[in-house]
Each structure stands twice: as C-alpha cells, then as structure tokens.
Backbone bond lengths (Angstrom), bond angles and torsions (degrees), N, CA, C in turn:
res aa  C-N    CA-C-N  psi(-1)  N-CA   C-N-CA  omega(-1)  CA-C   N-CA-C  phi
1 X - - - 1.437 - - 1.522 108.47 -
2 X 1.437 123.91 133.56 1.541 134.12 178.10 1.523 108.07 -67.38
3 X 1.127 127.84 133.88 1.349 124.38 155.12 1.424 122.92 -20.72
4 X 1.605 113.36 -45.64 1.298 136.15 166.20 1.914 107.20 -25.21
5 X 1.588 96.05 -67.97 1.785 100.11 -175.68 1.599 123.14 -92.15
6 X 1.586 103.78 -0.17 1.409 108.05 -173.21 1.582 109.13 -39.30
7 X 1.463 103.22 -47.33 1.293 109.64 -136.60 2.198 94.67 -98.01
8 X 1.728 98.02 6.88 1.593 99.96 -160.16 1.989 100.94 -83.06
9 X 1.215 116.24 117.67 1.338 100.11 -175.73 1.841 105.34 -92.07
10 X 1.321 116.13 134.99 1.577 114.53 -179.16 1.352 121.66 -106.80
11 X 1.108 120.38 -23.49 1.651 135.46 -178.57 1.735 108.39 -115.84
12 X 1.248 93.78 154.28 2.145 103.40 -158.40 1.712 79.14 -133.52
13 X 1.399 122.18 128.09 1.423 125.38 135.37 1.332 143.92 -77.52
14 X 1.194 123.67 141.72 1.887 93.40 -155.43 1.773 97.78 -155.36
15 X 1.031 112.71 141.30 1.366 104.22 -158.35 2.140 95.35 -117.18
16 X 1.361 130.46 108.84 1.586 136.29 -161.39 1.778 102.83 -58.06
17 X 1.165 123.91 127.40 1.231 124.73 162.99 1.480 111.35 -27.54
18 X 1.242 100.96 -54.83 2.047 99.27 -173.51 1.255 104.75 -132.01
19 X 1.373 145.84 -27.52 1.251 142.29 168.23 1.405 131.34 103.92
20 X 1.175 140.22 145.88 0.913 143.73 -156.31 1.626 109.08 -75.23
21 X 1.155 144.61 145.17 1.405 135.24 -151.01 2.081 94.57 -133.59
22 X 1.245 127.38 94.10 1.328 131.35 -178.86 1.160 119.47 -62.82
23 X 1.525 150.08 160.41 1.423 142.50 -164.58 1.641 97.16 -85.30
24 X 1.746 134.12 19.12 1.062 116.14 157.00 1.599 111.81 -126.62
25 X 1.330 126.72 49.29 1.183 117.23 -119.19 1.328 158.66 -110.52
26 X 1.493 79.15 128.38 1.614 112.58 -177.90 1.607 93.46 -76.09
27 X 1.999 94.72 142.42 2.015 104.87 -177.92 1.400 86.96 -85.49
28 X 1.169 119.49 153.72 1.851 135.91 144.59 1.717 95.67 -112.59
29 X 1.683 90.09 112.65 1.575 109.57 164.62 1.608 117.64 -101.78
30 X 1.604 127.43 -30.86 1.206 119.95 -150.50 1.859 87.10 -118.51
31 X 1.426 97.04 144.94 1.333 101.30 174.36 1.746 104.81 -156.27
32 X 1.595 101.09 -169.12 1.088 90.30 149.76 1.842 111.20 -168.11
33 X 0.977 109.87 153.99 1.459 128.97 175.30 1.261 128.96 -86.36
34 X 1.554 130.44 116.59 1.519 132.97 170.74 1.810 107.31 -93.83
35 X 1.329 93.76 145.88 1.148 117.00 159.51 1.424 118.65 -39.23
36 X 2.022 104.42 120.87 1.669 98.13 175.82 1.161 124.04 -60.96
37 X 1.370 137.96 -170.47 1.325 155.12 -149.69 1.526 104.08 -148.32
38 X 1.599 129.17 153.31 1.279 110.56 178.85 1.798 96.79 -83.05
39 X 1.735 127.71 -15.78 1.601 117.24 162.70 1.510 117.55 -47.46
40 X 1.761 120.63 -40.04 1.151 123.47 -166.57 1.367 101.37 -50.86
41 X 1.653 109.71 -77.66 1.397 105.87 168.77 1.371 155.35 -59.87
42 X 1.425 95.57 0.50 1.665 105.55 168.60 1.623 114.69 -71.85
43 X 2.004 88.73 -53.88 1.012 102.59 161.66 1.536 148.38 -20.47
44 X 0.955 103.31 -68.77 1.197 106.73 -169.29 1.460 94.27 -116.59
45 X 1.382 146.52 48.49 1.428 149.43 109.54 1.686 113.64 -64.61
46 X 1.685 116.47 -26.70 1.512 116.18 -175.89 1.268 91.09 -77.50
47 X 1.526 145.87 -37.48 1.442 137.00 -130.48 1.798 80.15 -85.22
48 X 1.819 80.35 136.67 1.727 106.35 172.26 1.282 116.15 -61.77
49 X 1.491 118.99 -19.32 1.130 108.96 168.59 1.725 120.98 -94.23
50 X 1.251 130.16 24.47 1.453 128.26 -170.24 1.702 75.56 -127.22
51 X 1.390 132.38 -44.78 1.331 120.17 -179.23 1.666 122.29 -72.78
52 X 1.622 95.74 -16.64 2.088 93.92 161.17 1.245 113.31 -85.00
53 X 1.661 115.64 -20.82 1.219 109.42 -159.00 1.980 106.23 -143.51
54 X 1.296 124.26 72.75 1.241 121.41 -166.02 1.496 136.70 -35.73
55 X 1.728 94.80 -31.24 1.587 101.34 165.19 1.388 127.77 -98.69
56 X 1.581 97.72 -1.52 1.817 88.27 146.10 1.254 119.40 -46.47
57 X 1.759 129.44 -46.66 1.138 97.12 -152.39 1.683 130.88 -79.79
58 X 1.414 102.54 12.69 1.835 99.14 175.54 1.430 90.47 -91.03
59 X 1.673 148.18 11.87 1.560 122.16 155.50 1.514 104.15 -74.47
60 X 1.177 100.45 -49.54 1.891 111.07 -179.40 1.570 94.95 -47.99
61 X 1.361 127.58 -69.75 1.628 123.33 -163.87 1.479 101.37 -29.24
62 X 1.624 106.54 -61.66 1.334 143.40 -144.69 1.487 102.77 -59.56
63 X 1.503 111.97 -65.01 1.576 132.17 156.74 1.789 118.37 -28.67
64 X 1.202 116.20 -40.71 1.624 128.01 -177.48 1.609 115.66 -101.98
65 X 1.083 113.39 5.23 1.725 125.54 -177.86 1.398 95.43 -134.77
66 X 0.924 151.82 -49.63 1.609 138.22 172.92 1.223 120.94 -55.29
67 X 1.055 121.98 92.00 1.689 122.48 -171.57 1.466 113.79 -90.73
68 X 1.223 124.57 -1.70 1.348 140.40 151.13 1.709 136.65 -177.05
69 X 0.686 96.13 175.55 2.085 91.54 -167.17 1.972 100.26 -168.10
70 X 1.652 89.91 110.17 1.567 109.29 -164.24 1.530 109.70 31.51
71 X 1.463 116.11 -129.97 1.141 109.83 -165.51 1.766 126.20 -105.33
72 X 1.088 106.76 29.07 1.343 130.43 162.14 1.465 112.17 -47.42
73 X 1.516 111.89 121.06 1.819 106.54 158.52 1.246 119.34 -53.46
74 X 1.256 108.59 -28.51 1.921 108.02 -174.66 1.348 108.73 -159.03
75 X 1.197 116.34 172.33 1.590 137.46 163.70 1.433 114.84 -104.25
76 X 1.324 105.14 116.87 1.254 88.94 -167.19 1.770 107.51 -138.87
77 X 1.197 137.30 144.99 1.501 112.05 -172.74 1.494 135.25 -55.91
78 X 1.387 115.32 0.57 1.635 131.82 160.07 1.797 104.42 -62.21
79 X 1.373 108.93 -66.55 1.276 118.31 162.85 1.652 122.29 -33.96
80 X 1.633 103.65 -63.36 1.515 104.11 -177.24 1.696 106.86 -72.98
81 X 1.332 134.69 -11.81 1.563 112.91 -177.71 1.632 96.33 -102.28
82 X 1.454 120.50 -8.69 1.662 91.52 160.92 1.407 111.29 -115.94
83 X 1.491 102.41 67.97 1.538 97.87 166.95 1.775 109.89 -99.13
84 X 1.083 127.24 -177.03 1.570 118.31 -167.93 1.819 96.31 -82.52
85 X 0.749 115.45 175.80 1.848 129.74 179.46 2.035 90.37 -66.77
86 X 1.365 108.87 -80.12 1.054 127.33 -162.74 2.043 108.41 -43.15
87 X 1.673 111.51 -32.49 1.126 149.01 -177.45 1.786 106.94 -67.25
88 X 1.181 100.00 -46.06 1.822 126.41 -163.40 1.530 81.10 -91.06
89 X 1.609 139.27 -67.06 0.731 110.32 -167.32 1.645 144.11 -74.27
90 X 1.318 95.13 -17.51 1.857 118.37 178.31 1.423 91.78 -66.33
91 X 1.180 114.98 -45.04 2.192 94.70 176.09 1.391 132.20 -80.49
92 X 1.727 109.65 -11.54 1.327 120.36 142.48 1.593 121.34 -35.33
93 X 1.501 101.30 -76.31 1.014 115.47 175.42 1.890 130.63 -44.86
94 X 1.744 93.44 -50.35 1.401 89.42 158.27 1.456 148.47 -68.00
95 X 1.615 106.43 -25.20 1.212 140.22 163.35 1.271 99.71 -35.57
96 X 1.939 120.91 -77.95 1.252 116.11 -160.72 1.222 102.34 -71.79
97 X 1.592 131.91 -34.70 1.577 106.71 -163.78 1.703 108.18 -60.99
98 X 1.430 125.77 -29.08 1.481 116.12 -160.10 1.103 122.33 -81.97
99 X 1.620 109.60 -16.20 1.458 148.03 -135.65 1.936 93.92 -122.56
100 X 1.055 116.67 -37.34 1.858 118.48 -146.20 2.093 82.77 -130.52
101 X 1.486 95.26 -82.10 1.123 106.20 173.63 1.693 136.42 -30.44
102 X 1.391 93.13 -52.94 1.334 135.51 -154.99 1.892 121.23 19.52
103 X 1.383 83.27 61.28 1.632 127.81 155.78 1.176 150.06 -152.95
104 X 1.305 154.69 122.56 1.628 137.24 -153.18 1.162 95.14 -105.67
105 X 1.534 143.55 41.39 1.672 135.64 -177.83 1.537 78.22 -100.86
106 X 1.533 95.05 171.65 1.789 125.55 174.48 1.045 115.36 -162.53
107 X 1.675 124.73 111.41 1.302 107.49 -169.92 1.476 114.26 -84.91
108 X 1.118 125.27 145.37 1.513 135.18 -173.98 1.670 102.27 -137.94
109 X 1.416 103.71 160.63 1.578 129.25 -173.27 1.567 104.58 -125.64
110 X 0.996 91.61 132.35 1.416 120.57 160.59 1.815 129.97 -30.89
111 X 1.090 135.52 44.14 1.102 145.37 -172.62 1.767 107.06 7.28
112 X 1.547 103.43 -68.82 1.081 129.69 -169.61 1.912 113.35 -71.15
113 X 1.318 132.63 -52.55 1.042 135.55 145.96 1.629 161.24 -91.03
114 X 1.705 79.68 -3.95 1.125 101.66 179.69 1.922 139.27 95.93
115 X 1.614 88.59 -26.41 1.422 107.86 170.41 1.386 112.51 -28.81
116 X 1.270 125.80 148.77 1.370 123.15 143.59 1.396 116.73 -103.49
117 X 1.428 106.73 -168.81 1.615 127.88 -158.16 1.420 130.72 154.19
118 X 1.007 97.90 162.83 1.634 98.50 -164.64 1.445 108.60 -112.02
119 X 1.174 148.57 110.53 1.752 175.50 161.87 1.638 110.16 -66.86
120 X 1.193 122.19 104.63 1.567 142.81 159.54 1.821 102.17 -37.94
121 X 1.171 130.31 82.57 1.283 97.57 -179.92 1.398 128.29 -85.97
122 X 1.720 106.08 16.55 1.509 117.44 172.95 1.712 114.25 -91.89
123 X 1.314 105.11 -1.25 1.633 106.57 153.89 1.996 85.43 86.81
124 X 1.323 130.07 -8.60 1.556 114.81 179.42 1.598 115.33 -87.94
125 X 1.022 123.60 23.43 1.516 116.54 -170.64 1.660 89.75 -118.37
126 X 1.596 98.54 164.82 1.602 100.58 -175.12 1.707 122.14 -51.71
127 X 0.897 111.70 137.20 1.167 91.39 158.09 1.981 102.65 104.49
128 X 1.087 99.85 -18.17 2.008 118.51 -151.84 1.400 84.30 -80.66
129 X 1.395 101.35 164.69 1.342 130.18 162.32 1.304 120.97 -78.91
C-alpha cells in the first residue's frame, strides 16, 4: 500500500438502533458499510425500479454498501425493505456522512453541563455503541 492510501479509510462499522429481525428471529445489529463507488450510483439510478419509484433508490444504495449485517450471508434488498423505519433511517444517515461527509462524528453537548464533543455515530470508536 502507497503512503498515498495508508491513511484512506473504506469500510464504516456500525452497530442498528434495533436490528434487523430474520424469518427465524434472530436480530442482526452489527454490520458494516463500504464506501460508494461512482457504479453504485450510476447504478442503481438506471434500475427500473428507482426510476418507477425514486425512493427506492436508498434500498438499492443501501443493498450495494452493506457488506454485511450480523450473521446474514448477504444483504440483500428483501433484507433492506424490512428493516425498521428508525433502522432504514440511521443508514441513511450514515450513508451520507461517509459518502457526502466523509465522516460519521456529530458533535453533541452535554445535556447536563453543557460540554461539547464529538460522538462516532457508527458505534466503532471506543467506548461506541
């Protein structure tokens, strides 16, 4: 590896608010997500179904950047359209920060004192969910 990519991170670990619920079921909470591709999004902007249906296309995104989620053989869009709302949306969210952002921190304050700080919201940093 070049000095160039040492430092390039491509994959996000991320642990689901409530988890994915399998047809025997067992939750899948921990997964993790790679960085899109400019195919991801070409991709799946052609698919007939993101052009009948526009918000299909973050299952398709969702489906091609999840490279796994607990102990599932795959991710697959059966998987991504019954994930919970709250579930669907935390990988929205993560999606763009790694993707747009290209960071999953958030700074947040301290309820109680006020402090600020910065929060992993992909759950892989010490301490994370």
């Amino acid at each position: 590896m070049t000095a160039l990519h040492e430092g390039l991170r491509t994959e996000y670990p991320f642990t689901l608010p409530r988890g994915y619920v399998d047809e025997h079921g067992q939750v899948h909470r921990d997964g993790v997500m790679r960085l899109a591709t400019a195919r991801d999004e070409i991709t799946t902007q052609a698919d007939q179904r993101s052009k009948q249906n526009p918000a299909y296309l973050t299952v398709l995104l969702l489906e091609r950047t999840i490279t796994s989620l607990g102990e599932l053989p795959s991710v697959d869009t059966f998987v991504v359209e019954n994930l919970f709302a709250s579930d669907m949306a935390f990988l929205q969210d993560l999606y763009r920060r790694v993707n747009a952002d290209g960071h999953t921190e958030v700074a947040v304050h301290c309820p109680q004192c006020g402090t600020g700080f910065a929060v992993d919201v992909a759950g892989d940093a010490p301490g994370g969910s």
